[in-house]
N, C-alpha and C positions, 0 to 999 in steps of 0.2 A: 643640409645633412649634418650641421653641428645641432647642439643640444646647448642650447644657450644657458639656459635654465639650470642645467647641472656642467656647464663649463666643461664638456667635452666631445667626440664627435658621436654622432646619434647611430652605435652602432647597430641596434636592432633595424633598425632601415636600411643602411649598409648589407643588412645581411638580406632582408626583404626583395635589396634593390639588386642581389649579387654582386657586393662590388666588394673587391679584397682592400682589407683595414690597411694591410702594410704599404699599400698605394697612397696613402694621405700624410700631409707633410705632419712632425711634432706640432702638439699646438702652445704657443706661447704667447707670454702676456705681450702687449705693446711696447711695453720698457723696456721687455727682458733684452740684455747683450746677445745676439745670435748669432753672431762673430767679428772679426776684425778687417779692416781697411787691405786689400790686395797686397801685396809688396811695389805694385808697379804705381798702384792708384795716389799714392801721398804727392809725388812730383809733379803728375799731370793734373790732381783737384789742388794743388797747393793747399795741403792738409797734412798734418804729423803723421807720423810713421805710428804704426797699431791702434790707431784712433778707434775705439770700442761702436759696431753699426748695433743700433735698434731695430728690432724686430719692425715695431711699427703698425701701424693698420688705416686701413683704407677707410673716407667716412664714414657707411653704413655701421663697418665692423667695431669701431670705435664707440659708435652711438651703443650701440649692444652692449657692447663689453663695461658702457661704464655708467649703464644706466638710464640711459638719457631717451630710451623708446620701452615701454610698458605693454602691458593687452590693450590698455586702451587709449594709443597714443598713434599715432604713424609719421613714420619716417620718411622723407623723398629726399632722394635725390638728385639735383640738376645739375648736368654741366654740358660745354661747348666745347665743342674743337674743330680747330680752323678745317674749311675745306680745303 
């Protein structure tokens, strides 16, 4: 449901699909500061106080976002997790 291509979400589909726009999170780059460390979080990760969090992004959406899968290319992804 995002629009890769033009970097935002694909709202004609959205509207095709019925599904209300204001339900989807902002969309941000991986870099971007999406806000700061909890007030409680510094003491218990022994990390500084307002330490700036990255947005971030999961494999797939990474590969997307920075070019690294084409039309004529494919992406997989593999992982495990303990049973």
């Amino acid at each position: 449901m995002y629009d890769v291509l033009a970097d935002r979400w694909f709202y004609e589909l959205l509207d095709e699909l019925g599904l209300r726009h204001d339900l989807l999170p902002v969309s941000r780059r991986s870099c971007d500061v999406s806000g700061h460390l909890h007030p409680t979080a510094p003491t218990a990760l022994r990390l500084s106080a307002g330490l700036p969090v990255a947005t971030g992004a999961a494999d797939t959406a990474a590969c997307l976002q920075h070019g690294l899968v084409s039309a004529s290319t494919t992406s997989v992804v593999i992982f495990s997790a303990p049973l």
